[in-house]
C-alpha positions in Angstrom: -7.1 -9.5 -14.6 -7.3 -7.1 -11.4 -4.5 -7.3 -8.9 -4.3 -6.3 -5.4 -1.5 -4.2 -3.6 -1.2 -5.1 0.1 0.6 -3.3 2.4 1.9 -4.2 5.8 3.0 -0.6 8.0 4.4 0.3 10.8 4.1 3.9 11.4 7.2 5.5 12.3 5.9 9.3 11.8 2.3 10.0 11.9 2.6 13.2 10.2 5.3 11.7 7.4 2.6 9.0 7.0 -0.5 11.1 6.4 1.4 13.1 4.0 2.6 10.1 1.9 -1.3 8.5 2.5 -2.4 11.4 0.8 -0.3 12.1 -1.8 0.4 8.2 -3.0 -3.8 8.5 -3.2 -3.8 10.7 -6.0 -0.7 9.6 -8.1 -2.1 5.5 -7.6 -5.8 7.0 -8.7 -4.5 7.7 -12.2 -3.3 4.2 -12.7 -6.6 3.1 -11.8 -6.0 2.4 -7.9 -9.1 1.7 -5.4 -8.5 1.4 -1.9 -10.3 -1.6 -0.4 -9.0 -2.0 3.4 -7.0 0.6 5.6 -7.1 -1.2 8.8 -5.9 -2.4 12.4 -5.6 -6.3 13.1 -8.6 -7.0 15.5 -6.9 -10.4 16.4 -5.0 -13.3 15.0 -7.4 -16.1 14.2 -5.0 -18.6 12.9 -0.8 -18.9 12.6 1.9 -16.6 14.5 1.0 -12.6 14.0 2.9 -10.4 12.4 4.1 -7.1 14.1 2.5 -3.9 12.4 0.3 -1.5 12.8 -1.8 -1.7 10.1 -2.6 -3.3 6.8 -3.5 -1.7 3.2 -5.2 -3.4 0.3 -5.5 -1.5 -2.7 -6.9 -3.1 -5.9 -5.5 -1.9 -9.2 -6.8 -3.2 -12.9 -4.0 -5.5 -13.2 -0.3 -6.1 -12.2 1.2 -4.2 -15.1 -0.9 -1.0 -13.6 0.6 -1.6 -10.2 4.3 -2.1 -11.7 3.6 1.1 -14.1 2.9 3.1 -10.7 5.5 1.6 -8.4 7.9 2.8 -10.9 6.3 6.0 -12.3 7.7 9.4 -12.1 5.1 10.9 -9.6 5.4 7.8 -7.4 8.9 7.6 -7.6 9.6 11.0 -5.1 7.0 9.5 -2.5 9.4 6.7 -1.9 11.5 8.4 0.4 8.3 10.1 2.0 7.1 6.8 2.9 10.3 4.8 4.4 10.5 8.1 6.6 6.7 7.5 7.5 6.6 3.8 7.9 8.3 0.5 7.8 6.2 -1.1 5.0 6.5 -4.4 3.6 4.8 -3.9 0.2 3.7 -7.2 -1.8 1.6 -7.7 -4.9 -1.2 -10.1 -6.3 -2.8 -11.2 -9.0 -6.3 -12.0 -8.4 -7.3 -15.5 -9.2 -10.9 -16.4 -10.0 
């Protein structure tokens, strides 16, 4: 069952953040990643907002994928890229139906 990456960002460093876009775009294509939504709120249509820049949906073929890249070797150097680049609040989903 596909899952979905969803990312919540702050930029901190737009150069730091291109970099890490770029680079976490190849090493997530070999586990299958697509990128759905990179993104600016237009406005907040229902509850309180949420401060951040921009939001991030990436669908993968299924949780396991996303867990195998979060934790993969090539991944695993880009971590300190992108808490330089960006606040990010990173959650994960399993796609229901």
């Amino acid at each position: 069952m596909s899952a979905l990456m969803i990312a919540n960002v702050t930029v901190k460093d737009p150069a730091k953040f291109q970099e890490y876009i770029a680079k976490t775009t190849q090493v997530a294509g070999t586990f299958g990643a697509e990128l759905l939504v990179r993104g600016k709120a237009d406005r907040v249509l229902s509850g309180e907002s949420k401060d951040h820049d921009l939001t991030i949906i990436v669908k993968f073929p299924s949780l396991e994928k996303i867990n195998e890249w979060y934790g993969s070797d090539s991944y695993k150097p880009l971590k300190t890229l992108r808490e330089e680049a960006a606040d990010m609040q990173m959650t994960s989903y399993e796609v229901m139906g």
